[in-house]
PLY file of the C-alpha trace (Angstrom):
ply
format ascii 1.0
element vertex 185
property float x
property float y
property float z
element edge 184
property int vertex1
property int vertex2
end_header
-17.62 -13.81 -2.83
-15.48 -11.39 -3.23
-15.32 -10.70 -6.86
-18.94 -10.84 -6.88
-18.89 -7.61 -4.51
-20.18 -9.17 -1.69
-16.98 -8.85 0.29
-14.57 -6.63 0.71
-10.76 -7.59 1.72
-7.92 -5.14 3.41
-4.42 -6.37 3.09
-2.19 -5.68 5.96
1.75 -5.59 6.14
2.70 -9.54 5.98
-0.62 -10.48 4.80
0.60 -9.89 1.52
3.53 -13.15 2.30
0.83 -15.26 1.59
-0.15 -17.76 -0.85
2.01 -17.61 -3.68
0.94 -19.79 -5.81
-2.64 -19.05 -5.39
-3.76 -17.24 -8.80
-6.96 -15.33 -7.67
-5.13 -13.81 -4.27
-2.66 -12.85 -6.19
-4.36 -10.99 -8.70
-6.48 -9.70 -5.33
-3.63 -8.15 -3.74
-1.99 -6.83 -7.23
1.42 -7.33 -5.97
2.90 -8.96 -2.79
6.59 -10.24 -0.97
7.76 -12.93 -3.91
10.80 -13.60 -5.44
11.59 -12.08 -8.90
9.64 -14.48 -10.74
6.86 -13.74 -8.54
4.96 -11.60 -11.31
5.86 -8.03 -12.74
6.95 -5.10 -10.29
5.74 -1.60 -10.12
7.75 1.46 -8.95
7.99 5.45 -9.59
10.61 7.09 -10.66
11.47 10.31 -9.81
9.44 12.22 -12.24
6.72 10.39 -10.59
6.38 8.27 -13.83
5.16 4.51 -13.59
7.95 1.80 -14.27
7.01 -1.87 -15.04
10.27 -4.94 -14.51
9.08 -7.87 -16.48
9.07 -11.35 -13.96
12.36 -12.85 -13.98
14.34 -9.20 -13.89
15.69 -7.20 -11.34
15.15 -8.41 -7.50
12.65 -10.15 -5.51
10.34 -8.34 -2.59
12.87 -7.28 0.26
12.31 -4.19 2.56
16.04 -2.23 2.34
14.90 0.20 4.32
13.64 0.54 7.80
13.30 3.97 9.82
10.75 6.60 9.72
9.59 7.74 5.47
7.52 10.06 3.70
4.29 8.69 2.53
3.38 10.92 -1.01
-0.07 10.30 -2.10
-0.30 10.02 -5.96
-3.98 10.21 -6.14
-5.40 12.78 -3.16
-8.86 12.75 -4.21
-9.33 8.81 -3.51
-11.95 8.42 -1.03
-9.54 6.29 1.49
-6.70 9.36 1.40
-9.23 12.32 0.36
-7.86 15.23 3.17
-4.55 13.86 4.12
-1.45 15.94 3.45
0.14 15.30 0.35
2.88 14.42 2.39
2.77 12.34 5.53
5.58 11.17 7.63
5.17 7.86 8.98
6.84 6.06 11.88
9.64 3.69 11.93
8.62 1.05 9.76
9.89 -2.21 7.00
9.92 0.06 3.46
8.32 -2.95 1.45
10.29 -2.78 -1.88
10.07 -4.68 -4.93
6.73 -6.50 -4.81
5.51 -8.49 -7.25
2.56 -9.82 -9.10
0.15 -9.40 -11.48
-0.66 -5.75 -11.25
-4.03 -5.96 -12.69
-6.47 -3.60 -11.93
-4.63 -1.37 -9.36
-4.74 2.18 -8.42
-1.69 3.25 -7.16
-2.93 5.89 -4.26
0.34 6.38 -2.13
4.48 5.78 -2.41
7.50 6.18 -0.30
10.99 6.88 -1.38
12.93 3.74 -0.30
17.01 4.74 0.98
17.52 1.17 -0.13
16.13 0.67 -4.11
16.75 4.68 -4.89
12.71 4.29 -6.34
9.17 5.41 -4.85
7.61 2.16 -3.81
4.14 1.57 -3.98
2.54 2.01 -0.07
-1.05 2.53 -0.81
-3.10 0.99 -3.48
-6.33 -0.46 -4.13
-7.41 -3.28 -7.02
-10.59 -4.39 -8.48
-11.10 -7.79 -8.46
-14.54 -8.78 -10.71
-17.03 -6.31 -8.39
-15.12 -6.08 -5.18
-13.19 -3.79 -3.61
-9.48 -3.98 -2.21
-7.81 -2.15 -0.24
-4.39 -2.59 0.33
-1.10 -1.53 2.19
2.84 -3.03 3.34
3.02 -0.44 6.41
2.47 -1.56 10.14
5.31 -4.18 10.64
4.96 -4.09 14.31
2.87 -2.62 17.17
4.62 0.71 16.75
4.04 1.40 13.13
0.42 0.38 13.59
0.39 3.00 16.39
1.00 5.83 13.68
-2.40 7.66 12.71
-1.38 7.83 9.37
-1.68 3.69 9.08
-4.78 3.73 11.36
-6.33 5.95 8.79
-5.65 4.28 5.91
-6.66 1.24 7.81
-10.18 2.13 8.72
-10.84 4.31 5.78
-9.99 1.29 3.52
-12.06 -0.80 5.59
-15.10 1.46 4.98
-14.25 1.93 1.60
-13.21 -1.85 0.58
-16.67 -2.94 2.24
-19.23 0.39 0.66
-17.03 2.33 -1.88
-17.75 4.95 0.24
-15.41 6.72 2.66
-17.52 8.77 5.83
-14.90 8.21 8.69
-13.23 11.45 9.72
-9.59 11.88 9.86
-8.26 12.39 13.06
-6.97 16.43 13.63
-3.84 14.32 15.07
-3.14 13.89 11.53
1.05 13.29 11.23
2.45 16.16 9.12
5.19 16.13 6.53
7.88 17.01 9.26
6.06 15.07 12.36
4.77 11.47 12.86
1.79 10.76 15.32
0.97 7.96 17.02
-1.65 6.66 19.56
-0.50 6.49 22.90
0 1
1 2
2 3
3 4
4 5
5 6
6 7
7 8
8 9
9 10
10 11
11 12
12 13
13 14
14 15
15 16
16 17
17 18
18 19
19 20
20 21
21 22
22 23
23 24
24 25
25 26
26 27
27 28
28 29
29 30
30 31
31 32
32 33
33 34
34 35
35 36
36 37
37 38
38 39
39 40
40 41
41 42
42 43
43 44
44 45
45 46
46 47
47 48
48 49
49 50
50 51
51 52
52 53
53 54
54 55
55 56
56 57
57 58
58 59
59 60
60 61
61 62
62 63
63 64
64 65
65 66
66 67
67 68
68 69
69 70
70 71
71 72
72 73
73 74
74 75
75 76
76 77
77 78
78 79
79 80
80 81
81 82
82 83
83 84
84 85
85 86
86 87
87 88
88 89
89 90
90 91
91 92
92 93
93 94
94 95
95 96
96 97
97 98
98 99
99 100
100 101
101 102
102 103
103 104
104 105
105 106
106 107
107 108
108 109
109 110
110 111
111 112
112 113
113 114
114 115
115 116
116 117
117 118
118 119
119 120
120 121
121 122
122 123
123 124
124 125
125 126
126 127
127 128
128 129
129 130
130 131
131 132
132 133
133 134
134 135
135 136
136 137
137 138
138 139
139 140
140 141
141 142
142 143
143 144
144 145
145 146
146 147
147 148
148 149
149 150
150 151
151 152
152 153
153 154
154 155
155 156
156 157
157 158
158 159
159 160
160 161
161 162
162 163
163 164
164 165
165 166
166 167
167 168
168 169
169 170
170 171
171 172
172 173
173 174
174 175
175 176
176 177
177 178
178 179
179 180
180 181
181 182
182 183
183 184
């Protein structure tokens, strides 16, 4: 159904924990929590350059980092980020670092610098699988990070994207700012 483009799918946080060993989720999600010889990982350095660890090298998924980071979107014309700030601070939160997978058809739409790898981890990204649409994301551990309206953004905006290709939800003027999360009371 869904590579047929009669579904869309939104991955969520621990959603991506899932079903290791299940080829076409994998290759839905791109990359997810597995251990290092859970597929290829994909990372920025700082020059904002893509970096690709072959399976087997380097570390499995982990988040080193927890505490409030800077979400950077890489590609600020995508319909799911289009009128965000560049740079968005986001609440206190598991830094998902070192996911792996097949990285096939992604688009790499958003990063945060993780304290713990020294790297820009991917945070936002969508994949085409066949004709659907996915729309995925590691942020909103808990209650609190799912509170910021920086994740509820990206959350409904990939919704309406992953299920039309089109984006027509407004962000909210409560927008977090490089220097200030928001959240939902």
């Amino acid at each position: 159904m869904v590579g047929e483009g009669k579904l869309g799918v939104v991955v969520v946080h621990a959603a991506n924990n899932a079903f290791g060993g299940w080829n076409e989720y994998n290759q839905m999600i791109g990359m997810g929590w597995r251990g290092n010889k859970g597929g290829d990982r994909l990372y920025l350095d700082d020059a904002g350059k893509q970096v690709r660890v072959p399976s087997g090298e380097g570390d499995g998924s982990g988040h080193r980092y927890t505490g409030e980071f800077t979400v950077t979107l890489r590609d600020a014309e995508h319909p799911v980020v289009k009128g965000m700030p560049t740079e968005w601070l986001h609440v206190r939160d598991e830094l998902y670092d070192n996911m792996r997978g097949p990285i096939k058809d992604i688009h790499l739409i958003g990063t945060a610098y993780s304290k713990g790898t020294k790297v820009h981890e991917p945070m936002i990204w969508t994949v085409s699988f066949g004709k659907g649409r996915i729309c995925h994301t590691p942020l909103g551990h808990d209650a609190n990070a799912m509170k910021c309206l920086g994740f509820a953004s990206v959350i409904e905006r990939g919704s309406e994207w992953a299920a039309t290709g089109k984006v027509t939800i407004p962000l909210t003027p409560e927008f977090p700012t490089a220097k200030q999360t928001k959240s939902a009371p």
